[in-house]
C-alpha positions as YAML, in Angstrom:
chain: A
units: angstrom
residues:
- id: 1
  name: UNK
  ca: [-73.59, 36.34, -98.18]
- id: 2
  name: UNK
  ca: [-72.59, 37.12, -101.82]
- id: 3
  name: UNK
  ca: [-72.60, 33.98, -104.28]
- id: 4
  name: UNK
  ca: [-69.35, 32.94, -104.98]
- id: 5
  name: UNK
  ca: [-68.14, 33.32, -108.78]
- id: 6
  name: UNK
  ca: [-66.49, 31.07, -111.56]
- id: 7
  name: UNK
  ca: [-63.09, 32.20, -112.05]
- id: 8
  name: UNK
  ca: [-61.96, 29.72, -113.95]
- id: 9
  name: UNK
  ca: [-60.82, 30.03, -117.67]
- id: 10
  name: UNK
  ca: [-63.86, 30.80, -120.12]
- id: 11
  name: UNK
  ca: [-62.57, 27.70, -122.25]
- id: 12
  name: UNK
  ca: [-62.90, 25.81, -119.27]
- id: 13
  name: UNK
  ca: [-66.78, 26.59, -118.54]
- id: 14
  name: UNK
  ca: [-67.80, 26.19, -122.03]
- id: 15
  name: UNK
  ca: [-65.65, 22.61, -121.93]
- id: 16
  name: UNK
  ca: [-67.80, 22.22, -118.31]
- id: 17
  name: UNK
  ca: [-71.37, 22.84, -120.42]
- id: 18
  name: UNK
  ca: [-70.12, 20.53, -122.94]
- id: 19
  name: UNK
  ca: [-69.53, 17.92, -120.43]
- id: 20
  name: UNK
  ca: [-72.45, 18.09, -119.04]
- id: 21
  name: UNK
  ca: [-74.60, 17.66, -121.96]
- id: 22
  name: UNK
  ca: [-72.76, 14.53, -122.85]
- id: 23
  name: UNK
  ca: [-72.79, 13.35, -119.35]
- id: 24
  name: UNK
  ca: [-76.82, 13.51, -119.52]
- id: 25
  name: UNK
  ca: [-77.65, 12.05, -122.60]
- id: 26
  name: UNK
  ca: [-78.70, 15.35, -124.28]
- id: 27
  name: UNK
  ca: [-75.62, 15.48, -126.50]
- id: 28
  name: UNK
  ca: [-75.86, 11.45, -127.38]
- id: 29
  name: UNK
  ca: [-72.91, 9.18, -129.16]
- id: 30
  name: UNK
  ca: [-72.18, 10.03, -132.40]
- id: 31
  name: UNK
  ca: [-74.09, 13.28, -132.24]
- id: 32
  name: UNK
  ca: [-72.55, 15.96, -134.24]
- id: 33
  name: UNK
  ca: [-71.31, 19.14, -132.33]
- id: 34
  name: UNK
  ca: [-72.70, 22.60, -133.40]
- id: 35
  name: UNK
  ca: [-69.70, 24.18, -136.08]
- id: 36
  name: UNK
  ca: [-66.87, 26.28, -134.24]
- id: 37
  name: UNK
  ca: [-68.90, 29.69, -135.90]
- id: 38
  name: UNK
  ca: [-71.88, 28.77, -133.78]
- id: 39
  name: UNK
  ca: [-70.20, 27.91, -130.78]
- id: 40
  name: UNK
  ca: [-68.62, 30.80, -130.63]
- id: 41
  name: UNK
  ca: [-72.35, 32.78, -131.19]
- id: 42
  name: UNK
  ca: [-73.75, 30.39, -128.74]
- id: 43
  name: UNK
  ca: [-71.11, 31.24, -126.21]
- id: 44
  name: UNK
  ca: [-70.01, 34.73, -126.77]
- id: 45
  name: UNK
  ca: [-66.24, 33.48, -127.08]
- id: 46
  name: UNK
  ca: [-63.44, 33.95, -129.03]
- id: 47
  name: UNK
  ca: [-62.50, 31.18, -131.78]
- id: 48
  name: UNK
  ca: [-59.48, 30.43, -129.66]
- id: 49
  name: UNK
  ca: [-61.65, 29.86, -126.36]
- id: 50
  name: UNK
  ca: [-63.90, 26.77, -128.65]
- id: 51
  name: UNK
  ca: [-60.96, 25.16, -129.80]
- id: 52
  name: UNK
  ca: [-59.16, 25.09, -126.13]
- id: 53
  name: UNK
  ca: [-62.35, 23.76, -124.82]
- id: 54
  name: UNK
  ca: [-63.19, 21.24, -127.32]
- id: 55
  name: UNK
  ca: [-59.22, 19.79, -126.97]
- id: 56
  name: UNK
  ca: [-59.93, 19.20, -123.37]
- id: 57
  name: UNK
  ca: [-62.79, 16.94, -124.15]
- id: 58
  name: UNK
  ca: [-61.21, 15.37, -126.85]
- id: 59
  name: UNK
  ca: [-57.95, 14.49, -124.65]
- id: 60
  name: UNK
  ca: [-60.48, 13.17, -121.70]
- id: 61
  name: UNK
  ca: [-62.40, 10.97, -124.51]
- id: 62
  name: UNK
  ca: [-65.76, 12.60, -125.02]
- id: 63
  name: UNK
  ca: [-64.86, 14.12, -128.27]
- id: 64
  name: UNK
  ca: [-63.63, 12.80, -132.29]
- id: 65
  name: UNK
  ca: [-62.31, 14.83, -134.75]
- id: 66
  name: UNK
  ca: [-63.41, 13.75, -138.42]
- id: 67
  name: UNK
  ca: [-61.51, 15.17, -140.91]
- id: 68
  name: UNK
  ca: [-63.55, 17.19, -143.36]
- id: 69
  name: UNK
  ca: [-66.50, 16.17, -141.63]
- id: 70
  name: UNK
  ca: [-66.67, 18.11, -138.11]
- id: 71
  name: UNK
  ca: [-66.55, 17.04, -134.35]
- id: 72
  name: UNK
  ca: [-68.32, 14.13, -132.87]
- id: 73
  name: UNK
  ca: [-69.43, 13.01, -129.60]
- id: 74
  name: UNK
  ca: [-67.31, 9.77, -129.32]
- id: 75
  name: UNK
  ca: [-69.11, 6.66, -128.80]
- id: 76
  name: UNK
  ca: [-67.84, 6.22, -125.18]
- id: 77
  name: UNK
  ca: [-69.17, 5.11, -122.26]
- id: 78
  name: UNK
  ca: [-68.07, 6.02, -118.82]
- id: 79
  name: UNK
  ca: [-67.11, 2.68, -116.85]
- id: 80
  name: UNK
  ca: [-70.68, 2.17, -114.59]
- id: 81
  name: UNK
  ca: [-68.87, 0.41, -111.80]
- id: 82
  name: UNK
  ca: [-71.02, -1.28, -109.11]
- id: 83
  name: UNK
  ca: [-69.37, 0.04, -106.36]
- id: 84
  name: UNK
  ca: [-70.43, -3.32, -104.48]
- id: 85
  name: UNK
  ca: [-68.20, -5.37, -107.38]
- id: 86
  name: UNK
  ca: [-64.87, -6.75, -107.74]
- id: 87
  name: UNK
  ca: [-63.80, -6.78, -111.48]
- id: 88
  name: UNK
  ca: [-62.17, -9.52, -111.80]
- id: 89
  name: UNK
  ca: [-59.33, -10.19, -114.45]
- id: 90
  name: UNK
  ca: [-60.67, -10.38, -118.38]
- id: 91
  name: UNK
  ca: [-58.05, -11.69, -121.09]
- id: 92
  name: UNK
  ca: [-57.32, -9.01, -123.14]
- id: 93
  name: UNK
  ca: [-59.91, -6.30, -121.52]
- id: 94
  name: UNK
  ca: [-59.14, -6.21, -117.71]
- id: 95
  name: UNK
  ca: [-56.16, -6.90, -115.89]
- id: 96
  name: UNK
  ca: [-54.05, -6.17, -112.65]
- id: 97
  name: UNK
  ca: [-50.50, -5.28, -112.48]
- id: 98
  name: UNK
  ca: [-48.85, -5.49, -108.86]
- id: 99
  name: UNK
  ca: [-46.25, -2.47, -107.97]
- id: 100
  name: UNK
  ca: [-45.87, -3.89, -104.89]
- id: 101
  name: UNK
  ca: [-45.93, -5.46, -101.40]
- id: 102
  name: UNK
  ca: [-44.84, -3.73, -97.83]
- id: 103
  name: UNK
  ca: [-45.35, -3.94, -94.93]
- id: 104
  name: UNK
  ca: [-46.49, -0.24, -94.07]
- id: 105
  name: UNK
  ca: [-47.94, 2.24, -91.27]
- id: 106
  name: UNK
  ca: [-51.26, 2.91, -93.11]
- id: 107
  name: UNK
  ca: [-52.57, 6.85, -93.40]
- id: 108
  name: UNK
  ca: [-54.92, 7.76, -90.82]
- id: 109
  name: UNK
  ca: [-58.22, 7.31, -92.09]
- id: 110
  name: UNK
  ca: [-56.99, 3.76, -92.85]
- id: 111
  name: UNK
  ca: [-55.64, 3.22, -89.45]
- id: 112
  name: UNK
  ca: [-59.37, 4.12, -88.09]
- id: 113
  name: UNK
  ca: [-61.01, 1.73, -90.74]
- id: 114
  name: UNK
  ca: [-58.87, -0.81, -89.42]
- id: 115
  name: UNK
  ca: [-59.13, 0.03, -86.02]
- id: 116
  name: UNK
  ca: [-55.89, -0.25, -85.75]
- id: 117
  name: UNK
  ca: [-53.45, 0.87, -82.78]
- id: 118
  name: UNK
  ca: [-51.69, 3.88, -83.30]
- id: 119
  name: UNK
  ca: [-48.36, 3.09, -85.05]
- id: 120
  name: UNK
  ca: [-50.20, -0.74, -86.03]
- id: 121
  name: UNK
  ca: [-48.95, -1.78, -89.27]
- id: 122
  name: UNK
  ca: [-50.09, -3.47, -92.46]
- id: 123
  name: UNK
  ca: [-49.31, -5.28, -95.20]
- id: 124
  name: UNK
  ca: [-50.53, -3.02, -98.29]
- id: 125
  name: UNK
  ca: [-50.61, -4.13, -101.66]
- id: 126
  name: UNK
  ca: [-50.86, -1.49, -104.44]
- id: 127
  name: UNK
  ca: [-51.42, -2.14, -107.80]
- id: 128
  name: UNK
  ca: [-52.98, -0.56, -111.20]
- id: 129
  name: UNK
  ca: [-56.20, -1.97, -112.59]
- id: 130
  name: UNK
  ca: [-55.68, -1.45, -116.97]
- id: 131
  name: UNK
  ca: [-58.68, -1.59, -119.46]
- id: 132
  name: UNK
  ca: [-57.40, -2.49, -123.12]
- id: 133
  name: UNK
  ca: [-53.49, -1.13, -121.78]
- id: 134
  name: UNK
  ca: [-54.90, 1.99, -120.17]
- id: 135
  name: UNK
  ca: [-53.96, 2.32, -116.65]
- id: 136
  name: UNK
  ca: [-57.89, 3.53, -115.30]
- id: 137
  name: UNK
  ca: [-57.70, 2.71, -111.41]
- id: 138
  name: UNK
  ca: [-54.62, 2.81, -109.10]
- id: 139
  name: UNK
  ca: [-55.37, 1.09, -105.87]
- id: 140
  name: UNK
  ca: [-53.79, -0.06, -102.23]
- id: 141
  name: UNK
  ca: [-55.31, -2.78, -100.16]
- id: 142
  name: UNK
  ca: [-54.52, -2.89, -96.62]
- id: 143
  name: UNK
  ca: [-54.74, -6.22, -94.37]
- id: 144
  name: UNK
  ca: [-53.87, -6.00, -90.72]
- id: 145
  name: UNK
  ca: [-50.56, -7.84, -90.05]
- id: 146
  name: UNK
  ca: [-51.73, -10.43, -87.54]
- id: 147
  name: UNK
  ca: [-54.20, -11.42, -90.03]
- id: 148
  name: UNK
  ca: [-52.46, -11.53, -93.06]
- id: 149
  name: UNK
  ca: [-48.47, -11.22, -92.30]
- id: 150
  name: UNK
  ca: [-48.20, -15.21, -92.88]
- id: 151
  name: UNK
  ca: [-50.62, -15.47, -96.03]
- id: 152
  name: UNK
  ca: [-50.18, -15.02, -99.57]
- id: 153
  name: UNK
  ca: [-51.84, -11.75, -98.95]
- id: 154
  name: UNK
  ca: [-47.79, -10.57, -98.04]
- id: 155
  name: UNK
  ca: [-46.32, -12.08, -101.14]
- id: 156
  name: UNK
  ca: [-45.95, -9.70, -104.32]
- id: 157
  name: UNK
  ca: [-47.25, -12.71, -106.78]
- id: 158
  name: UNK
  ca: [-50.88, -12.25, -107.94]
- id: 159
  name: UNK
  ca: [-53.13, -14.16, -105.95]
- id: 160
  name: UNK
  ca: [-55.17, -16.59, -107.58]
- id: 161
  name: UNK
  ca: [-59.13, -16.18, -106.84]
- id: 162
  name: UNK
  ca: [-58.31, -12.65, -105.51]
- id: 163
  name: UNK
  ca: [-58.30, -11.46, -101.81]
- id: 164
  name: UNK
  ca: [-61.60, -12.47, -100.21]
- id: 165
  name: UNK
  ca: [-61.34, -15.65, -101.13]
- id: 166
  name: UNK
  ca: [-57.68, -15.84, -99.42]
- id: 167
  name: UNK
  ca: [-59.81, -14.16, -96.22]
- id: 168
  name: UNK
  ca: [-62.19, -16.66, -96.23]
- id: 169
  name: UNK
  ca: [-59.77, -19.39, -96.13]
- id: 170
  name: UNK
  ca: [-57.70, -17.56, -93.42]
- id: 171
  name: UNK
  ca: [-61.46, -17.34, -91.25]
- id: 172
  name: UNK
  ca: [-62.66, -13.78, -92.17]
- id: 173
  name: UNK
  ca: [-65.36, -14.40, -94.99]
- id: 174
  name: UNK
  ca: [-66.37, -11.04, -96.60]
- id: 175
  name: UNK
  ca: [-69.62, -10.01, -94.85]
- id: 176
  name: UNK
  ca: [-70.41, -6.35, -95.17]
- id: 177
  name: UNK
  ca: [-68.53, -2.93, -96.82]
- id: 178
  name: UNK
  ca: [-68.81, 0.79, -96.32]
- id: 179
  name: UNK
  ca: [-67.61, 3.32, -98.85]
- id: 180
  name: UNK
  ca: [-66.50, 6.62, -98.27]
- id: 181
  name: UNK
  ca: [-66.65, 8.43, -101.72]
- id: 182
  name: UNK
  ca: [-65.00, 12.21, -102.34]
- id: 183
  name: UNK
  ca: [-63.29, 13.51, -105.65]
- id: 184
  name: UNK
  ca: [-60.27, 16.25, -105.23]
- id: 185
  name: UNK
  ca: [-57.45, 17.06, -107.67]
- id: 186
  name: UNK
  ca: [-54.91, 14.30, -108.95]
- id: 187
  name: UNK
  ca: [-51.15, 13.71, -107.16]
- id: 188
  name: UNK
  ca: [-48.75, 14.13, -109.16]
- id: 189
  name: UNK
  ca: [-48.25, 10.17, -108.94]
- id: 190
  name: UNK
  ca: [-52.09, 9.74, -109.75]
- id: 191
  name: UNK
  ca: [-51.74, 12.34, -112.38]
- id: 192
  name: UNK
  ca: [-48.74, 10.24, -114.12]
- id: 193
  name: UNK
  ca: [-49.44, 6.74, -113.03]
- id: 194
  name: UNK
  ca: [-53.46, 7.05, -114.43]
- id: 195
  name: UNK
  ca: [-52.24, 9.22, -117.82]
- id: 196
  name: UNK
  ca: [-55.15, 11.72, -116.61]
- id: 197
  name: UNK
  ca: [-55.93, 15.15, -118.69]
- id: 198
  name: UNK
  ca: [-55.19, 18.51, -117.56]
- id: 199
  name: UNK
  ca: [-57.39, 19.67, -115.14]
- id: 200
  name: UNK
  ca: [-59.33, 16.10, -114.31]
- id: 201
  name: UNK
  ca: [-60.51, 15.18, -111.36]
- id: 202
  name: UNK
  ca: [-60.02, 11.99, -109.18]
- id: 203
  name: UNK
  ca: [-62.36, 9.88, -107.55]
- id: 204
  name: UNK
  ca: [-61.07, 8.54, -103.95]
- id: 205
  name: UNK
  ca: [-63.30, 5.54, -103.03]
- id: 206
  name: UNK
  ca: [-62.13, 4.30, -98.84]
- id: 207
  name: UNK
  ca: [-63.64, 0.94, -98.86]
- id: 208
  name: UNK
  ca: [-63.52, -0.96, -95.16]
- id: 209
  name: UNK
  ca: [-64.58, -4.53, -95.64]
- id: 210
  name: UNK
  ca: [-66.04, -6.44, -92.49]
- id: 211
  name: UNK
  ca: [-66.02, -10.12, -91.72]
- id: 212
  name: UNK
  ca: [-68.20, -11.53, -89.02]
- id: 213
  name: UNK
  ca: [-69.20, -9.67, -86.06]
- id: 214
  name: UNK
  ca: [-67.94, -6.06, -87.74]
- id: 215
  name: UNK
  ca: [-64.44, -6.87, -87.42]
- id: 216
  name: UNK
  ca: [-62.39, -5.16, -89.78]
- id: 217
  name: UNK
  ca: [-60.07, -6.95, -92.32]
- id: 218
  name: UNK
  ca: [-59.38, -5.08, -95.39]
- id: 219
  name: UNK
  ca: [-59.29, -0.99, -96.10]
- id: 220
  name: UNK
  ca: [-58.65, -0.06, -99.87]
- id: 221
  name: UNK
  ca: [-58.13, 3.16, -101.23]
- id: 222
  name: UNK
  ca: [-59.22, 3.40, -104.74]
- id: 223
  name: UNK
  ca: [-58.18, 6.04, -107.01]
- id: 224
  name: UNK
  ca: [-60.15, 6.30, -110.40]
- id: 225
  name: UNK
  ca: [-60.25, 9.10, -113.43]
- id: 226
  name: UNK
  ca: [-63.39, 11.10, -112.98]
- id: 227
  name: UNK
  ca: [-63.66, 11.45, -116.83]
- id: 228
  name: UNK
  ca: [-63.74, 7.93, -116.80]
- id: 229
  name: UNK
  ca: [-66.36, 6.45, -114.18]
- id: 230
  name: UNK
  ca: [-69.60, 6.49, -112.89]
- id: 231
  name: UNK
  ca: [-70.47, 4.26, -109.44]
- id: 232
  name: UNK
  ca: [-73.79, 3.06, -109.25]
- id: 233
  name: UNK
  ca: [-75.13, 2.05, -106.15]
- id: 234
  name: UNK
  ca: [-78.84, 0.27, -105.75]
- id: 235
  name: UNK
  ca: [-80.73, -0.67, -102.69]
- id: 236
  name: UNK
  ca: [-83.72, -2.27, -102.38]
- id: 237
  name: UNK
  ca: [-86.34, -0.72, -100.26]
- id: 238
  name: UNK
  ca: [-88.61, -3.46, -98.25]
- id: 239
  name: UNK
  ca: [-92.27, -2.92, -98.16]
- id: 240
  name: UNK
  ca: [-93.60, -1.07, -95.00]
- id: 241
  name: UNK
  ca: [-95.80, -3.71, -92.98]
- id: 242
  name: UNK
  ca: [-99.17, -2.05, -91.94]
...
């Protein structure tokens, strides 16, 4: 079977090598980019081709212009998110905003998490996570109505001490998660709602969280930049007896 070929734009690929290097460590923060000339010998492109590719990276954050001086890698870090972590609301550096509260037919995937029955409903609670005022996550929480119908789970006012602890008090303590990671092209919601580049990916994160004997009481679909993140998972491995 032939290998399939890269048909995307040439400024694109060289903006993909870029990102790469930066992504690895080999092109550091504050490291100072080759000059457009050599670029454009390193990468047998036109002038044009460099400067599309190097406004990509700039608009997604990798990249600083300094005038009379060149172009920089920017001293940014991607957001290294435990993916087992709730961040919770900073002052001034983290904070939720709520768009709103219905009571909803989940999508399907949802409706399986939840074990729901077909055409079960729940109360879904959608919301944008902001990092100094940029909108960097856009997320909806579903609860199964006959847990969380008559809690403050339903209301549209921020809950104080955040969801699990409102399931714990309701008699479904957090116990155990699963994630289901893929990335795919933006919506044109996403697209808007996150402020995301041309071209940049998403991050869909399906998180089912279990109480006590595996019963299901939250699903949450989790939609994140992919210039933005990284989720880092860790597991410790127990010593083999023997």
């Amino acid at each position: 079977m032939p290998r399939a070929r890269d048909t995307r734009p040439r400024h694109q690929q060289v903006a993909a090598e870029l990102r790469d290097l930066i992504m690895r460590g080999d092109l550091s923060p504050g490291t100072q980019l080759p000059s457009t000339a050599q670029l454009v010998a390193q990468y047998g492109v036109a002038n044009a081709t460099i400067q599309h590719a190097l406004k990509a990276l700039k608009d997604e954050g990798f990249l600083d212009s300094r005038v009379g001086k060149g172009v920089y890698v920017r001293d940014r870090q991607p957001f290294v998110i435990d993916a087992a972590a709730y961040i919770a609301p900073q002052p001034g550096r983290w904070r939720y905003q709520v768009l709103g509260v219905d009571t909803v037919v989940p999508p399907a995937d949802v409706v399986d998490g939840l074990r729901l029955e077909p055409g079960g409903t729940a109360i879904a609670r959608t919301r944008i996570l902001f990092h100094d005022d940029q909108p960097v996550e856009l997320s909806t929480s579903y609860y199964p109505t006959d847990i969380a119908a008559d809690s403050s789970l339903a209301n549209p006012a921020k809950i104080r001490g955040g969801a699990p602890q409102v399931l714990a008090e309701l008699g479904f303590p957090q116990r155990a998660f699963v994630d289901r990671i893929s990335a795919r092209p933006p919506t044109v919601q996403e697209a808007e709602t996150l402020d995301l580049p041309d071209g940049t990916p998403v991050i869909r994160q399906l998180r089912v969280v279990y109480s006590d004997n595996e019963h299901p009481v939250e699903a949450s679909v989790l939609i994140k930049g992919g210039h933005r993140y990284e989720l880092l998972y860790h597991q410790t491995v127990e010593p083999k007896s023997g």
